[in-house]
TORGURO-325072 format. One record per residue: x, y, z of N, C-alpha, C, CB in turn; residue in one letter; residue number from 1; chain. Coordinates in steps of 0.001 Angstrom, whole numbers, plus 500000, padded with zeros to 6 digits. Glycine has a CB too. Example, Ala and Ser with C-alpha at 12.3 -4.5 7.8 and 13.67 -1.06 7.14 Angstrom:
[lotor [513190 494310 507800] [512300 495500 507800] [513200 496700 507800] [511308 495527 509046] A 1 A]
[lotor [512850 497750 507080] [513670 498940 507140] [512900 500030 507870] [514084 499402 505725] S 2 A]
//
This chain:
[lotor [013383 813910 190067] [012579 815121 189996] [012308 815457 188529] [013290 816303 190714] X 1 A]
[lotor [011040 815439 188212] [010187 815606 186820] [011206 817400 186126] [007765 815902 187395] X 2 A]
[lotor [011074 818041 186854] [012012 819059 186476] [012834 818938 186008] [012406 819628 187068] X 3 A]
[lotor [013646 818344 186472] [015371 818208 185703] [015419 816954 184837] [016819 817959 186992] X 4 A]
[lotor [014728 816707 184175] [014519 815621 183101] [014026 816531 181700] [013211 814374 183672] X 5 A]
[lotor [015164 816302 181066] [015092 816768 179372] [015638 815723 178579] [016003 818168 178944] X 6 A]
[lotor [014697 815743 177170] [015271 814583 176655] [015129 814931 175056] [014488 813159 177207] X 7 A]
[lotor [015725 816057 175106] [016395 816823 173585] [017758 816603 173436] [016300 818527 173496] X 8 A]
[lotor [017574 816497 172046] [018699 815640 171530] [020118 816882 171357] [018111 814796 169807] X 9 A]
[lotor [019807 817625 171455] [021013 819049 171666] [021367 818689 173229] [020166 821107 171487] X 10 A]
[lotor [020642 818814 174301] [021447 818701 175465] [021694 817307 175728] [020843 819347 176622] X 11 A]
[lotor [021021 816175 175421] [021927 814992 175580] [023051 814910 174568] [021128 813725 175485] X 12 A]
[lotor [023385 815338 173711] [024007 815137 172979] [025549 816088 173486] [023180 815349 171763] X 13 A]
[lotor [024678 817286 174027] [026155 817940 174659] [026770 817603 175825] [026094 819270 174911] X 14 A]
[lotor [025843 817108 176546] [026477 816329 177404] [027292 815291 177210] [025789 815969 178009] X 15 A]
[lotor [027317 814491 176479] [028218 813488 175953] [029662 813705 175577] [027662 813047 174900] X 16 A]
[lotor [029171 814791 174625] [030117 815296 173708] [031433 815951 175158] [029165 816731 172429] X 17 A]
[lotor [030875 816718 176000] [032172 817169 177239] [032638 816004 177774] [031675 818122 178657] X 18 A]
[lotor [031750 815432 178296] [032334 813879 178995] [033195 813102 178380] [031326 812856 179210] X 19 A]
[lotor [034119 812472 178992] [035377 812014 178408] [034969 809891 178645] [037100 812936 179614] X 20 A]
[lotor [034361 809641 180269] [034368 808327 180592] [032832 807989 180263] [034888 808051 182130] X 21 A]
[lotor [032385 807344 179948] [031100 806269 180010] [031547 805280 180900] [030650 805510 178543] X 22 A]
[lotor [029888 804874 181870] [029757 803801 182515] [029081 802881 181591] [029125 804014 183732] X 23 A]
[lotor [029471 801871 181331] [028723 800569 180770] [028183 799669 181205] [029215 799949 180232] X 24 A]
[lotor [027014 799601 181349] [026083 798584 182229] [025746 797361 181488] [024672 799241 182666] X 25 A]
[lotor [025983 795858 181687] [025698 794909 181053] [025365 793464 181726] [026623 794918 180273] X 26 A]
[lotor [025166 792942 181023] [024540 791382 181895] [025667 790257 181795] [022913 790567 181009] X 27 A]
[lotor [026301 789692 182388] [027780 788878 182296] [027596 787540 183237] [029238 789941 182976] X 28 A]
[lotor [026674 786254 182903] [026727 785388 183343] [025574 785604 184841] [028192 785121 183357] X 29 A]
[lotor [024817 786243 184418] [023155 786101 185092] [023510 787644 186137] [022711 784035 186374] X 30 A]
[lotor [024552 788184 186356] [025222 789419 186881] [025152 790875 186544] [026327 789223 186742] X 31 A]
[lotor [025071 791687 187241] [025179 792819 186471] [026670 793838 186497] [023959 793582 186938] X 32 A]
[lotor [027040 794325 185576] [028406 794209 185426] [028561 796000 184961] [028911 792819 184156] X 33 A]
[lotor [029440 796661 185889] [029513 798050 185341] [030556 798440 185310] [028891 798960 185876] X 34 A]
[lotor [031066 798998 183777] [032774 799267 182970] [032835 800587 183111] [033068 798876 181131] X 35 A]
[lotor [033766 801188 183401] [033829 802612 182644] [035247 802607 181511] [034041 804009 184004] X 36 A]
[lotor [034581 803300 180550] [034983 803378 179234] [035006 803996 178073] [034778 802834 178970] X 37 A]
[lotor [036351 804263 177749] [036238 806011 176796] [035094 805464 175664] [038250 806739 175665] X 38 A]
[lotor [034805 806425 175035] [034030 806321 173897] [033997 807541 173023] [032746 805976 174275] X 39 A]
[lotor [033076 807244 172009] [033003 808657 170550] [032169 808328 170443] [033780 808932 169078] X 40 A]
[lotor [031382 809426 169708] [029974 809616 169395] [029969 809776 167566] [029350 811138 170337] X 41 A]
[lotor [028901 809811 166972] [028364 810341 165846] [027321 809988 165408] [028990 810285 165011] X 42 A]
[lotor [026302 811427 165696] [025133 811381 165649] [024707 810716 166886] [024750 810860 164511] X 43 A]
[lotor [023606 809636 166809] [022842 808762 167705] [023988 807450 167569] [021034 808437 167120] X 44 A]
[lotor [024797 807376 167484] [025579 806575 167533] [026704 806468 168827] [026017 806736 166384] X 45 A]
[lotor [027007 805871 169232] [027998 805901 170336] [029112 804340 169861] [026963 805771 172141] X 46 A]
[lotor [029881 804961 170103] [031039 803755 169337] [031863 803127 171270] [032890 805083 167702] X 47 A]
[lotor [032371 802000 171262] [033113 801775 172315] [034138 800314 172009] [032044 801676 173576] X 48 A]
[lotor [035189 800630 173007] [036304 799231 171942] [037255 798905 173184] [037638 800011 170101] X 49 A]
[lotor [037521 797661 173064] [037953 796809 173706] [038821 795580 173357] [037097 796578 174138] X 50 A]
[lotor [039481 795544 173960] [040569 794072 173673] [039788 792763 173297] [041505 793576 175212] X 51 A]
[lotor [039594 792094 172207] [038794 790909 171580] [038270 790393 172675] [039568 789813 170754] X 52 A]
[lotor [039134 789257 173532] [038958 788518 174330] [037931 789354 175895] [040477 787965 174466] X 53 A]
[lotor [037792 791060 175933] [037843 791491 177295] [036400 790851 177711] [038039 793241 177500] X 54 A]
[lotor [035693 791312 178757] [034722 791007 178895] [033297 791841 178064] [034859 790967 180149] X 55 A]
[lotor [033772 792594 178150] [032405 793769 177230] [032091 792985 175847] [033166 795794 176615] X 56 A]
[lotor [033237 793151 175525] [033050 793042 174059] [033049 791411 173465] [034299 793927 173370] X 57 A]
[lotor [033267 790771 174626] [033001 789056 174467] [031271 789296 174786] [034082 787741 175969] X 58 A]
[lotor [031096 789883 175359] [029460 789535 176335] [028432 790387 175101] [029321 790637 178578] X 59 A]
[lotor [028724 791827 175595] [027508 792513 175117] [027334 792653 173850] [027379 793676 175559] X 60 A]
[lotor [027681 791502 172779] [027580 791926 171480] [026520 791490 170963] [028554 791632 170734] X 61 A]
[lotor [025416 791842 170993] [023641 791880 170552] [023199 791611 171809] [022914 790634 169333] X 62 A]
[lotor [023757 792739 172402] [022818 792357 173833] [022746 793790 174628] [023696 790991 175016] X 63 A]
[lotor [021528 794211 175107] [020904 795659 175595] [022237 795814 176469] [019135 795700 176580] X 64 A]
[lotor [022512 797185 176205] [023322 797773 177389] [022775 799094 177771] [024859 797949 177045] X 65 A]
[lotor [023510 799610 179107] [023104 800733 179803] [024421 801499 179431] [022716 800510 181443] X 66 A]
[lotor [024532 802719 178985] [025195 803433 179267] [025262 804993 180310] [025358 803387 178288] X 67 A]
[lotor [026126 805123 180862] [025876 806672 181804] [026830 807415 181402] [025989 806685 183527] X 68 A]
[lotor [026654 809099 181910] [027902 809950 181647] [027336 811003 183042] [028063 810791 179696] X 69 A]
[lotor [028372 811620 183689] [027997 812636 184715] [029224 813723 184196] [028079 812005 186543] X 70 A]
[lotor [028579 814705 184326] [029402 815596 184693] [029001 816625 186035] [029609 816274 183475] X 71 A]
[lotor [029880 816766 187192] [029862 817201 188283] [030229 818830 188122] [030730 816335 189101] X 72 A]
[lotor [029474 819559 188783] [029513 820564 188369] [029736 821666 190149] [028105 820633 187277] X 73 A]
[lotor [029548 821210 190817] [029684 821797 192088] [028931 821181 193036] [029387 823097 192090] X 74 A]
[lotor [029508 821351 194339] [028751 820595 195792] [027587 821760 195700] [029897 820561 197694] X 75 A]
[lotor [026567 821685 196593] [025229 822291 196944] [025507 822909 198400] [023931 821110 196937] X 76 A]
[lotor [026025 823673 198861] [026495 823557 200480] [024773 824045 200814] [028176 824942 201201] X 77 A]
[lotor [023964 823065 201676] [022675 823910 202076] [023127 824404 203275] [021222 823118 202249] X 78 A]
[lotor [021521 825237 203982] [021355 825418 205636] [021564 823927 206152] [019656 826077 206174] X 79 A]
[lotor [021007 822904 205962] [020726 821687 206453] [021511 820759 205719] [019355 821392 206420] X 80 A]
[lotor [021553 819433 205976] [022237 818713 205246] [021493 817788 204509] [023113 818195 205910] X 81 A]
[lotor [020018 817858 204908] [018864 816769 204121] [018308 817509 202916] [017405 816306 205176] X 82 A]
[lotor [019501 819051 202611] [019155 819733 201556] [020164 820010 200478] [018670 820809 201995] X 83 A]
[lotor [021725 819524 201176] [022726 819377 200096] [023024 818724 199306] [023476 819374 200264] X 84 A]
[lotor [023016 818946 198290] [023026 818622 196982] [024300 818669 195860] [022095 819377 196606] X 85 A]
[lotor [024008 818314 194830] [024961 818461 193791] [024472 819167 192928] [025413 817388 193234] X 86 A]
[lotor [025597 819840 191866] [024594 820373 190667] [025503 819520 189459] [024504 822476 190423] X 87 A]
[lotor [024679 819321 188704] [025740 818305 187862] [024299 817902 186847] [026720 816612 189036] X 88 A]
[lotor [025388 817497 185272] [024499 816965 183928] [024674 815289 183542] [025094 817905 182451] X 89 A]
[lotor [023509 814678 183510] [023804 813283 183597] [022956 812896 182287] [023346 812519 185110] X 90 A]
[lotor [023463 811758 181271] [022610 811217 180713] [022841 809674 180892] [022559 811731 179459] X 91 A]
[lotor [021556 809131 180556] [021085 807260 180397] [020815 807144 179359] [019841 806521 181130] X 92 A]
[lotor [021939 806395 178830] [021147 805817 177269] [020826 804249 177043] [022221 806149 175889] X 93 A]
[lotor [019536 803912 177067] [019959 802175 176279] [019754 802153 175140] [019167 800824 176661] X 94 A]
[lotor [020195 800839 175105] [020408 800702 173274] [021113 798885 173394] [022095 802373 172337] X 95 A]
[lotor [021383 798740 172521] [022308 797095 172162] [023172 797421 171394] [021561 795750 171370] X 96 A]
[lotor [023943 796838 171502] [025581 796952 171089] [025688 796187 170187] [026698 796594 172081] X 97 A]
[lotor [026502 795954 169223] [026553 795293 167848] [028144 795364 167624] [025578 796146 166573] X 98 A]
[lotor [028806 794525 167367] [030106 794822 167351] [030471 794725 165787] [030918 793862 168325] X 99 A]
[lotor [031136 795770 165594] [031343 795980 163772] [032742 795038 163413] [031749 798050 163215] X 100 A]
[lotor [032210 794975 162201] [032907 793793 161656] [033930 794497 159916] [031328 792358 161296] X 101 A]
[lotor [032807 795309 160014] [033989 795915 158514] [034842 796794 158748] [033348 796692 157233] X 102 A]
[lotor [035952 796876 158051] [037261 797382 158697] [037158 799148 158827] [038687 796852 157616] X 103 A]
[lotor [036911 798862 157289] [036536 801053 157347] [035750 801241 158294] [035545 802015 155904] X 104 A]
[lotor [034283 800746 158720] [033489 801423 159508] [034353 801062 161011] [031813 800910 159317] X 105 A]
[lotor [035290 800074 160938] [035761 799858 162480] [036920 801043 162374] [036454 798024 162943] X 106 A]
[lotor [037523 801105 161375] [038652 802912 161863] [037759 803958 161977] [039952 803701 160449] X 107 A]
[lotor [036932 804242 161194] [035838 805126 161378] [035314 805027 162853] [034729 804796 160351] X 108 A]
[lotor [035257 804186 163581] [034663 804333 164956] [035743 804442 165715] [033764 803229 165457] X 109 A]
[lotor [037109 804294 165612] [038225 804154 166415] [038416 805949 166300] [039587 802940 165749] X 110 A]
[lotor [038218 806378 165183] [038491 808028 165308] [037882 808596 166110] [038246 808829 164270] X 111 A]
[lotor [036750 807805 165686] [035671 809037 166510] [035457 808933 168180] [033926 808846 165857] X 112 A]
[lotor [036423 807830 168775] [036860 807756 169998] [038015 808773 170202] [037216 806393 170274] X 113 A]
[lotor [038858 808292 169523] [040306 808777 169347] [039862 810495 169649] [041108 808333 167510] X 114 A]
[lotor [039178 810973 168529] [038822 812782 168454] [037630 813100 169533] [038112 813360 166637] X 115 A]
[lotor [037260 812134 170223] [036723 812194 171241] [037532 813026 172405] [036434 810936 171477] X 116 A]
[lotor [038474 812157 172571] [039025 812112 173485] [040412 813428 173315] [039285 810581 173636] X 117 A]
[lotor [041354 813263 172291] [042240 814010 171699] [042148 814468 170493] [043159 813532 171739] X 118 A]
[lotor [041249 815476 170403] [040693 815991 169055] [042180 816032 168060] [039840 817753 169286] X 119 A]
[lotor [042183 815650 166537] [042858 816499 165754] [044711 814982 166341] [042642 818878 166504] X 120 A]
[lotor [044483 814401 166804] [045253 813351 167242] [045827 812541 166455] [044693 812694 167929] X 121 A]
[lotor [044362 811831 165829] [044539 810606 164927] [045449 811161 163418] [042779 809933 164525] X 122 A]
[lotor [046007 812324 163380] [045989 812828 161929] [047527 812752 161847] [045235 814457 161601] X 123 A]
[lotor [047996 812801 163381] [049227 812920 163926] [050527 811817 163996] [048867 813221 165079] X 124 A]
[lotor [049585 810635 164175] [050152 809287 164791] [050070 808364 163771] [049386 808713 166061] X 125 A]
[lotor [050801 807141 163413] [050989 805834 162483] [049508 805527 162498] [052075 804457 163108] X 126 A]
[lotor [048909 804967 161613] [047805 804253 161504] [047948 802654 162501] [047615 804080 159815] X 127 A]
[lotor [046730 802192 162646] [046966 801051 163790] [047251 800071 162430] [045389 800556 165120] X 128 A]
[lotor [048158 799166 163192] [048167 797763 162767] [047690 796748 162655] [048590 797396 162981] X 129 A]
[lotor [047968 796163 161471] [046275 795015 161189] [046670 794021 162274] [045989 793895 159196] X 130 A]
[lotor [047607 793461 163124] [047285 792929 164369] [047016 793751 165728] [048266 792124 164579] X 131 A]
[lotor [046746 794823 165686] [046248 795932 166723] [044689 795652 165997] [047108 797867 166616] X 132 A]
[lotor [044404 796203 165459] [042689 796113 164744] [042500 794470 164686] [042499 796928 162737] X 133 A]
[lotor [043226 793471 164312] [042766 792293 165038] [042027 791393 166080] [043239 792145 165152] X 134 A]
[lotor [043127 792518 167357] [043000 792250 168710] [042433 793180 168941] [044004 792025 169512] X 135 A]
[lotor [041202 793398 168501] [040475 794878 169217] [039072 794573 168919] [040950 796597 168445] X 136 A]
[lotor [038173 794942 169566] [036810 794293 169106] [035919 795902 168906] [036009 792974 170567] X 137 A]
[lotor [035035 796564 168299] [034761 797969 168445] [033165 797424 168282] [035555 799224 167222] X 138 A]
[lotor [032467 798116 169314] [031011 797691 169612] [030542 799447 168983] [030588 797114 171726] X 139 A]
[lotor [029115 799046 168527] [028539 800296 168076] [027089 800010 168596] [028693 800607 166387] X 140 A]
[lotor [026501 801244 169483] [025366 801308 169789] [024682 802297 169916] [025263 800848 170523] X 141 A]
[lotor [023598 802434 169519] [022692 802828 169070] [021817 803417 169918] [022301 802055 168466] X 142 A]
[lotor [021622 805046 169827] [020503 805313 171337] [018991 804769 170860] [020281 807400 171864] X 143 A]
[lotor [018719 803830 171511] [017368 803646 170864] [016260 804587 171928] [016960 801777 170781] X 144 A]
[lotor [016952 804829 173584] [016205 805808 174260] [017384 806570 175355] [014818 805011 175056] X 145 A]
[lotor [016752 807951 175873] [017861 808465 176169] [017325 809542 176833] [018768 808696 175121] X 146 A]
[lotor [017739 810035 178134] [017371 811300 178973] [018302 811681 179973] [016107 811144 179676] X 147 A]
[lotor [018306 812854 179616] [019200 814052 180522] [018557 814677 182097] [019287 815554 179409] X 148 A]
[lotor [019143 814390 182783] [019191 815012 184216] [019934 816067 184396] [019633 814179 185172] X 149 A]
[lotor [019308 817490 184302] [020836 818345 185019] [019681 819558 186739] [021977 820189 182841] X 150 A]
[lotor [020876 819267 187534] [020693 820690 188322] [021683 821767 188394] [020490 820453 189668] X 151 A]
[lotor [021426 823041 188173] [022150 824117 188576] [021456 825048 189618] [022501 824827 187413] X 152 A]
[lotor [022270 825769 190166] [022036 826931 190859] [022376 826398 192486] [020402 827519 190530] X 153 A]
[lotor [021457 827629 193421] [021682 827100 194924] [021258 826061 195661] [021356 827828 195646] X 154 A]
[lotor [021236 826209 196321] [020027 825326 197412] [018973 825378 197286] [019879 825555 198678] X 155 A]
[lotor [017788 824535 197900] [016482 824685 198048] [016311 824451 199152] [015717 824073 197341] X 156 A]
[lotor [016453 825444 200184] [016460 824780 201442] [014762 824972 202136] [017791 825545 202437] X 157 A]
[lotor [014756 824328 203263] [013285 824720 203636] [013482 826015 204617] [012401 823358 204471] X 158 A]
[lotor [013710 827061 204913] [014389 827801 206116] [013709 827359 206926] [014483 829257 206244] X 159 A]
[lotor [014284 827445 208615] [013831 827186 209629] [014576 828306 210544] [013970 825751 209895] X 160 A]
[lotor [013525 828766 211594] [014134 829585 212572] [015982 829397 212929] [013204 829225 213883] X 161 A]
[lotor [016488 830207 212734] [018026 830723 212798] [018897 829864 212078] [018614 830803 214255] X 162 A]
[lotor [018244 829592 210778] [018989 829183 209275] [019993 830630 208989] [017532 828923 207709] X 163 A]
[lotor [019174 832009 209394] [019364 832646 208291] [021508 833241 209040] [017652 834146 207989] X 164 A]
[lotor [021651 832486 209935] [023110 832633 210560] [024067 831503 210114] [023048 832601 212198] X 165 A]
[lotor [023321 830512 208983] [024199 829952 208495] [024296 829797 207061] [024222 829014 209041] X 166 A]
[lotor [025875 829963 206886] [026241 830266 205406] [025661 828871 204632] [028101 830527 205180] X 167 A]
[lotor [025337 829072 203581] [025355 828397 202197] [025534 828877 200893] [024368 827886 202041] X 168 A]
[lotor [026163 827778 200022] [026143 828351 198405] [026204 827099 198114] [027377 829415 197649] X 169 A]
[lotor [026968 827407 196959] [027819 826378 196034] [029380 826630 196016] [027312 826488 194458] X 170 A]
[lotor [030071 825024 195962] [031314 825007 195883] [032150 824665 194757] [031574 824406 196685] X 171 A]
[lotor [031757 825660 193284] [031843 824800 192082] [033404 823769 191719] [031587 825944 190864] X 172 A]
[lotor [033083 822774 190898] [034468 821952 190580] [034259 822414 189148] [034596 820041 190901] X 173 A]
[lotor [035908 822309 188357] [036088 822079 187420] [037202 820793 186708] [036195 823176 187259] X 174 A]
[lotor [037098 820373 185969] [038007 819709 185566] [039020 820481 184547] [037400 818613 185086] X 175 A]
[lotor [039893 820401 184113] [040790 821323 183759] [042232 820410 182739] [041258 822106 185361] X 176 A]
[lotor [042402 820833 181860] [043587 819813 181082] [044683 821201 181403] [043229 819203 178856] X 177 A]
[lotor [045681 820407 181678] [046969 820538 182185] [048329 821100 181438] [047189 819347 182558] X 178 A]
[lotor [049320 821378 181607] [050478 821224 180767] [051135 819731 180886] [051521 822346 181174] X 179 A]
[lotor [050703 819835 179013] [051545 818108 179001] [052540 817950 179501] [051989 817463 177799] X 180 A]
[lotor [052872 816289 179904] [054053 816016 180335] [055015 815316 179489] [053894 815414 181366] X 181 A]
[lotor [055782 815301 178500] [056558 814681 177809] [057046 813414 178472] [057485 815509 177455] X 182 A]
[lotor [057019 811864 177396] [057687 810891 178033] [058905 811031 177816] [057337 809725 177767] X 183 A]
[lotor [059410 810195 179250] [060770 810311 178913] [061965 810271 178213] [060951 810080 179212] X 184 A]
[lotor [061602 809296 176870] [062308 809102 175762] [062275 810476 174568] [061705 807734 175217] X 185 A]
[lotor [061313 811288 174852] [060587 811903 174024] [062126 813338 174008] [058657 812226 174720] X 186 A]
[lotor [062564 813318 172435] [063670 814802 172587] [063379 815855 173127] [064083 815448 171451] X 187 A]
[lotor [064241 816660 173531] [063846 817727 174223] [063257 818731 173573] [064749 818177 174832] X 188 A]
[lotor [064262 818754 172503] [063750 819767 171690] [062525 819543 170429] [064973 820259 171120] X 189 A]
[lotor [061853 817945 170423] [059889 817843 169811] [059674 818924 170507] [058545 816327 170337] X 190 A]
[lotor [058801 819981 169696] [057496 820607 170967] [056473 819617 169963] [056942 823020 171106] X 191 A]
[lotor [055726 819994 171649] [054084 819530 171821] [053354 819492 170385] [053155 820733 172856] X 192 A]
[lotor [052513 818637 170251] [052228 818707 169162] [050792 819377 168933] [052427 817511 168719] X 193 A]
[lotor [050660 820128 167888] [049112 820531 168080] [048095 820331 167861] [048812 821180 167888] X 194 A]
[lotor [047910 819439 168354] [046712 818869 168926] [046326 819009 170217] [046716 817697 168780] X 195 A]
[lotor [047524 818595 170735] [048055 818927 172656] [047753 820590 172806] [050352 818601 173093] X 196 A]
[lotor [048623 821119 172343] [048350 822609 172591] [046692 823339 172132] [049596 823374 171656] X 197 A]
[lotor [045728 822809 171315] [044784 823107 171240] [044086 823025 172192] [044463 822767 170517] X 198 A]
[lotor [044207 821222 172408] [043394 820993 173777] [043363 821664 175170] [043669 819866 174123] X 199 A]
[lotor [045005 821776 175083] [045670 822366 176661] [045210 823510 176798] [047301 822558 176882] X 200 A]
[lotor [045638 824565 175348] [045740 825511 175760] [047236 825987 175897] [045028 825439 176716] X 201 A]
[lotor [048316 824994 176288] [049711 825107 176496] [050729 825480 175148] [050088 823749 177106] X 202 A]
[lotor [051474 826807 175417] [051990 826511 174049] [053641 825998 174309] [051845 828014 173002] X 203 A]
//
């Protein structure tokens, strides 16, 4: 639907930015092949990384990929059911993947996964090891095109004689971060570190 198609770089871009998983769409031996996989952004850039040997990052390196992101936002409950719906923000980006090869710009893309995902994290933890960054391959791609899908609100139903005796709305979802769980080795008395408590919310 021509309506719910925007392709400004503020709402694709915020959409990304909430979303935590990317789908990765790629071509793998005449096949079509779909990953899901954390990632970081900066700017028109989208960074993504993988174990040397995995399949992504053996395959799609100068080669077009699809990427997706959804975020689900509530069921549609209609009168009818050829009218329920979702409301939810989606973007498609292609582009080709390029897998970086210099070391700074490859920590530089590992952060910007890393603060993707656990803002304020990377500042916290040992730096990786030059056989961890070895065994790691970090692809960088590029939106070369890109458009946002979102619906909100109710239904659109068509009414029909004695609709108006049956309920509809919306059933919104949220996703929600939690109180951390400490591993088990972890002292009792570490607290959380803050980064965790920013994110959570937990103090």
């Amino acid at each position: 639907m021509r309506d719910r198609g925007h392709y400004d770089a503020a709402t694709i871009h915020a959409i990304l930015d909430e979303a935590i998983v990317a789908h990765v769409g790629f071509i793998d031996a005449d096949r079509p092949v779909v990953i899901p996989m954390l990632f970081g952004r900066d700017g028109d850039r989208l960074f993504l990384h993988g174990a040397r040997k995995g399949r992504i990052t053996s395959t799609a390196d100068g080669a077009a990929v699809c990427i997706t992101v959804t975020l689900v936002d509530g069921i549609v409950v209609a009168r009818s059911m050829f009218d329920a719906s979702m409301n939810y923000r989606s973007v498609v980006i292609h582009g080709i993947a390029r897998e970086i090869e210099v070391d700074a710009d490859r920590l530089h893309a590992l952060r910007c996964i890393s603060d993707h995902v656990l803002p304020g994290r990377w500042d916290e933890v040992r730096a990786p090891l030059d056989k961890e960054l070895k065994g790691t391959s970090v692809l960088e791609v590029t939106i070369d095109a890109a458009s946002a899908k979102v619906r909100q609100g109710p239904s659109n139903d068509d009414r029909m004689p004695g609709d108006d005796d049956v309920w509809a709305g919306v059933v919104p979802i949220r996703t929600i971060m939690d109180a951390p769980i400490p591993d088990p080795d972890v002292p009792a008395d570490l607290p959380v570190p803050r980064s965790l408590r920013r994110l959570t919310g937990f103090e």
